[in-house]
N, C-alpha and C positions, 0 to 999 in steps of 0.2 A: 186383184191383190188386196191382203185384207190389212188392215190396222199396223199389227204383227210385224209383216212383210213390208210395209212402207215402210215403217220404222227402221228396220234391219238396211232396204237401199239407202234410206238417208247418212245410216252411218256408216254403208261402204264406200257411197260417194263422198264423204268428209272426210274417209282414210282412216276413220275409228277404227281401229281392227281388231281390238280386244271386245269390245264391248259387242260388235258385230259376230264374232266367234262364238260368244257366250249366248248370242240369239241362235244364230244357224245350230250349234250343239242341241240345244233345249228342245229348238223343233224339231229337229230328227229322232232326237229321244222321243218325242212323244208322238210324230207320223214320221216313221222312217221312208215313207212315200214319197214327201213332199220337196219336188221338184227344184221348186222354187229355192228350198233352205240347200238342195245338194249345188245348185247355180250357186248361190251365195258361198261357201265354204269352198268352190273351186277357187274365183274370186279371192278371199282371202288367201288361198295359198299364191296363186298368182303375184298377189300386193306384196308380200311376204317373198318375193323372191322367185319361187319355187313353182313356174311358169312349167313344168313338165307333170308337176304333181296336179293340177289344176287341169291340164289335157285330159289326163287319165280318167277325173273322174267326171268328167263331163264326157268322155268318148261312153262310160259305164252308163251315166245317164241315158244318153241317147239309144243306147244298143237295146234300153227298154223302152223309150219314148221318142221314136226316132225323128218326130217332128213336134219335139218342143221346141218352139221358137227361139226361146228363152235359152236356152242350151247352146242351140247351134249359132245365135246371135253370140255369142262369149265366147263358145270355140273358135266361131273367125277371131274376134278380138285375139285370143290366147294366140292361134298361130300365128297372126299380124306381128306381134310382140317376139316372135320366134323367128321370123324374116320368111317365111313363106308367102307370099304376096298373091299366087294365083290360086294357093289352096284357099286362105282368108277370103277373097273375093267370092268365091264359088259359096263356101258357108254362108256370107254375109245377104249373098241375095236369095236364097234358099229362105235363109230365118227373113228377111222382109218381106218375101211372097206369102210367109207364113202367117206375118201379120206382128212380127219382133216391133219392139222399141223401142231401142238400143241406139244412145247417141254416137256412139262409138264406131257402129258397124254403118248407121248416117254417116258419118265424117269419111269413111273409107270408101263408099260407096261415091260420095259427092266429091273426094279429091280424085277416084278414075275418071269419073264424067268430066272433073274438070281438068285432068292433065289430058285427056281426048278432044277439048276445046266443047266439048257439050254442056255451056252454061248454063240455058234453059234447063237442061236435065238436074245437074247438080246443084244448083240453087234451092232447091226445093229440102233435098237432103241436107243440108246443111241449116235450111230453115226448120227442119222439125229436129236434129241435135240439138239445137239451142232452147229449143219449147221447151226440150223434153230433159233435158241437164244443161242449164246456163253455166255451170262452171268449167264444161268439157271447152276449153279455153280453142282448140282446133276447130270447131263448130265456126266461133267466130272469126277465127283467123283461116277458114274456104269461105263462109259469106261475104265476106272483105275481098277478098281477092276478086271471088265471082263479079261482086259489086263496082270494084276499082277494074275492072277488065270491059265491066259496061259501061263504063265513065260516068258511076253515080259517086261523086267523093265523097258527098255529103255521107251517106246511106255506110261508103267502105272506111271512112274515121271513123263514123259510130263505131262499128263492128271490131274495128282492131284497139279500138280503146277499152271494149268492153272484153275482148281478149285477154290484154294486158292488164288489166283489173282483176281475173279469173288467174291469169301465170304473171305475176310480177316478171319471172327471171327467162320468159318465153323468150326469147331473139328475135325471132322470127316477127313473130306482133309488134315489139318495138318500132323492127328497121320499115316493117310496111307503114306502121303508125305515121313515122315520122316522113316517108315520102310521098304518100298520101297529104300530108298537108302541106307539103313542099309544096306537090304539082298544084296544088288549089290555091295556093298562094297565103295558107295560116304561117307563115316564115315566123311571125313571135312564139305561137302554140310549137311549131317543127322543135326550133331552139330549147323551148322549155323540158319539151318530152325527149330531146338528146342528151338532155344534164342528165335525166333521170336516168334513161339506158346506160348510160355512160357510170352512171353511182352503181346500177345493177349489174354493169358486163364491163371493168375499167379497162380501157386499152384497146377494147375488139378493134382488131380492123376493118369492119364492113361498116361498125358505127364510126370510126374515124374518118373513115373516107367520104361516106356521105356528111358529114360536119366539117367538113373540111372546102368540098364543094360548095356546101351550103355560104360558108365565109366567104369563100371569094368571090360566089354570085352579091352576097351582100355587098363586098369591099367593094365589088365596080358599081354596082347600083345606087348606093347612096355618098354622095362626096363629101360628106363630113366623115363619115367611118373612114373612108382614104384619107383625108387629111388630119383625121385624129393617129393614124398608122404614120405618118410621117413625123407628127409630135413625139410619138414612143419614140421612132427610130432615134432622133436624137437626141432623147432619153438615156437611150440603151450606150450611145456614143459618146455619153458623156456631158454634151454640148447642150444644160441645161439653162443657161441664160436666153439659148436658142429656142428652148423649147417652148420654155416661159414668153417669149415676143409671140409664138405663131397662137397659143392656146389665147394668149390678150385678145389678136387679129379675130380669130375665129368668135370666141365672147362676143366682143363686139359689133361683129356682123349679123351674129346669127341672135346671141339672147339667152334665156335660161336653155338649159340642158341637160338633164343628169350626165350623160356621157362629156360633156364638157367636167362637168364638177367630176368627173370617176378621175379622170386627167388630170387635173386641178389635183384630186387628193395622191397620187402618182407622186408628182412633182413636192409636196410636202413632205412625205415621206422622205425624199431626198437629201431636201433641202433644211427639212424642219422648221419651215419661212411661214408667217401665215397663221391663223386661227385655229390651232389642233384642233382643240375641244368641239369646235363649230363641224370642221370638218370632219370629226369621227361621228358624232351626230349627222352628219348628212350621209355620212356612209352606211350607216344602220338603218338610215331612213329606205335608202336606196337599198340594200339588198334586202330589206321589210318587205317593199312592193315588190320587187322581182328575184327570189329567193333561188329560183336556179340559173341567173343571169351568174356569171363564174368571174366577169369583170371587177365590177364592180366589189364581191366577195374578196378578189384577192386584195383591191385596191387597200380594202379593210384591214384585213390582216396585215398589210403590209406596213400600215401607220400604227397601228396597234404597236407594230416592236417597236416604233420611235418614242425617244425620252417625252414626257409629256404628262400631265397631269391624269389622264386617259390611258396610260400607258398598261398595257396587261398583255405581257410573252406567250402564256397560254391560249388566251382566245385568236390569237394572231397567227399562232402555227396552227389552231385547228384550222380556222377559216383559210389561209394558204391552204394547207393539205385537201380541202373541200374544192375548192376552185379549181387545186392539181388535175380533181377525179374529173369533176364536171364540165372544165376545159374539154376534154380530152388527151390532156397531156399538153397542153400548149407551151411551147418557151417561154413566153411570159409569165405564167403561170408556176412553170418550175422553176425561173427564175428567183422568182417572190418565195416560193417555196424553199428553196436553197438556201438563202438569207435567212429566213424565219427558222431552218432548224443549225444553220448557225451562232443564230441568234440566241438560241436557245439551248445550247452548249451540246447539239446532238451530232458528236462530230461526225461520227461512221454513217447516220443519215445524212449529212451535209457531202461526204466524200461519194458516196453510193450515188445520189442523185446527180453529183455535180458531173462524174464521169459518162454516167448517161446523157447528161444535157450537152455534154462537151464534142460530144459524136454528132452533134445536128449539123448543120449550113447556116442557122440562121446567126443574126446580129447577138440575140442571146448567149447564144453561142462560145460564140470568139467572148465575148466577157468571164464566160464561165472560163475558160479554158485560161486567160489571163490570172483568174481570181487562183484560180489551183496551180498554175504555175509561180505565181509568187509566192505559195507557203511550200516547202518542202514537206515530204512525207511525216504525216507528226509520229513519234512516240508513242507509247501504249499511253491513254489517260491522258496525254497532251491536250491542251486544246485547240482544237482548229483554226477557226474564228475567234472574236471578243467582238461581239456588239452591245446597242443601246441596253443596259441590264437592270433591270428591280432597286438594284442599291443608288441607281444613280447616276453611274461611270457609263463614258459614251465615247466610244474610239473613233479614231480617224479613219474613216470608210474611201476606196476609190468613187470617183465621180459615175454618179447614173448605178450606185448599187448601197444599200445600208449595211453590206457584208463589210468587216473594218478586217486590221491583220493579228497577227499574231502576240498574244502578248506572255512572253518568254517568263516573267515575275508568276505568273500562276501553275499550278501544276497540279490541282486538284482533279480529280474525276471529276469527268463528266457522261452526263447520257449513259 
């Protein structure tokens, strides 16, 4: 392959497709022979959609060069992409006997050997897709598997992170990513790389479920996170002089903590008791060092909307809405959230979420559902809520929420 032709793969594999176009043209105008440039312009039709026009003219190609590698390696690719699977196979090892290669028609090849349990086989394949196109994000998402089926975890993390580097928005590389470091026991790295699936696929259920798992293997495993869950709960119940005695108990036995101070700032929020300033400072501090920890972030947002020298609505509901995604969706999370776009005079966001929160079991829950049954349906432009606001005015909130009620004297738009 000369100079020319590298060129030209590097910008089919980058998805340049004008500029690719204007090469594959050029060369055929001046060797309408060459092979190589009619592979490349099937290709582009292919990218472009147009997966039948692409067959065509690589079935043309072949019927003069019936063992160009290069040809019948793209045609498996084309009809793979057409859902033919046993026709694809047949090309693909035809163009490999030939001497093809094509990460593509590796990855096809390496995922039968390994839905056949032939890992030795398939490993290989999958090693020369990635030599040969690191970005072909599938390459490493069958090394990984092959890898995590040998119980190398070390070797099948590499691979699906470098996956998921190549396809941000891959699924697939994500959820292996992250049970791969479950079963090795990276439980901070698992967590970290769930915020991020979770920002890139919000809601999925396969990422919820495993996040979900993953919490409550934590909640039993370590007894401060269960007794930090019991602080919330009577939190969430109102019973904040309560919560305030267990959080002193636990300080005191245990010592510094961020997840103690995440609780600590919880409770100020509520209360407005305490050293804001300090405490928003420790909370920037804390979500600085662990940026996709969702706690700690809402904790944030959550004192942000309190009256305070620090006080700023806008970073408050970003950070809630941030925490919402990378929770998962957690009640607590849309709790905070809830508040913060009430807070924030977004009533139809406030109503939208509140009624989804209201549908749970949990202790969240039954609050949400209090909170909206005390204001009756508002009015067009009504406002929902009235909380802590910019000008100064700070309403009277139910216990365990900074959502205040309704206040009848205003009637401007909002949100």
């Amino acid at each position: 392959m000369g100079n020319a032709h590298q060129v030209l793969e590097e910008h089919l594999q980058a998805s340049r497709l004008d500029p690719a176009e204007a090469m594959a043209r050029h060369m055929l105008e001046t060797n309408p022979d060459d092979a190589i440039a009619h592979v490349a312009w099937a290709r582009i039709a292919a990218q472009r959609g147009n997966v039948d026009e692409g067959i065509k003219r690589l079935e043309r190609l072949l019927a003069q060069q019936p063992k160009h590698p290069g040809g019948l390696a793209w045609l498996a690719v084309l009809w793979g992409d057409k859902g033919d699977a046993e026709r694809a196979l047949l090309l693909a090892r035809r163009a490999v006997a030939l001497g093809a290669r094509v990460a593509q028609t590796d990855v096809m090849l390496g995922d039968d050997a390994l839905m056949r349990g032939a890992l030795d086989e398939a490993l290989p394949f999958f090693d020369r897709a990635v030599a040969q196109s690191p970005r072909v994000a599938a390459g490493w998402v069958g090394r990984g598997r092959v890898q995590r089926a040998q119980g190398n975890l070390a070797e099948a993390e590499d691979a699906f992170a470098r996956a998921v580097e190549a396809a941000p928005l891959r699924l697939d590389a994500w959820v292996n990513l992250v049970e791969v470091e479950l079963e090795g026991g990276a439980d901070d790295a698992a967590f970290d790389n769930l915020a991020l699936a979770l920002r890139a696929h919000p809601g999925h259920p396969q990422l919820l479920a495993i996040k979900q798992a993953a919490e409550q293997k934590k909640l039993e495993g370590d007894p401060l996170e269960g007794a930090l869950a019991g602080v919330r709960q009577l939190l969430v119940r109102g019973d904040v002089a309560g919560a305030q005695r267990s959080l002193a108990i636990l300080s005191a036995q245990i010592g510094i903590d961020d997840r103690l101070t995440v609780v600590e700032i919880e409770i100020a929020a509520i209360t407005g008791q305490g050293d804001l300033p300090s405490l928003i400072n420790s909370a920037h501090r804390i979500v600085r060092d662990r940026p996709t920890a969702w706690e700690p972030r809402a904790a944030l947002g959550r004192i942000l909307l309190r009256q305070s020298p620090l006080q700023n609505v806008r970073m408050g509901l970003a950070q809630c809405e941030e925490a919402w995604r990378t929770s998962g969706e957690h009640p607590r999370a849309g709790l905070f959230l809830f508040e913060a776009y009430a807070v924030a005079g977004k009533r139809a966001h406030a109503l939208a979420l509140g009624r989804k929160l209201a549908q749970g079991d949990t202790a969240e829950a039954t609050l949400v559902r209090g909170l909206l049954g005390e204001v009756p349906l508002p009015q067009p432009f009504e406002p929902f809520f009235k909380g802590p606001s910019v000008d100064g005015s700070d309403s009277k909130a139910p216990a365990g929420s900074t959502a205040a009620t309704k206040d009848d004297d205003e009637k401007k738009p909002v949100g």
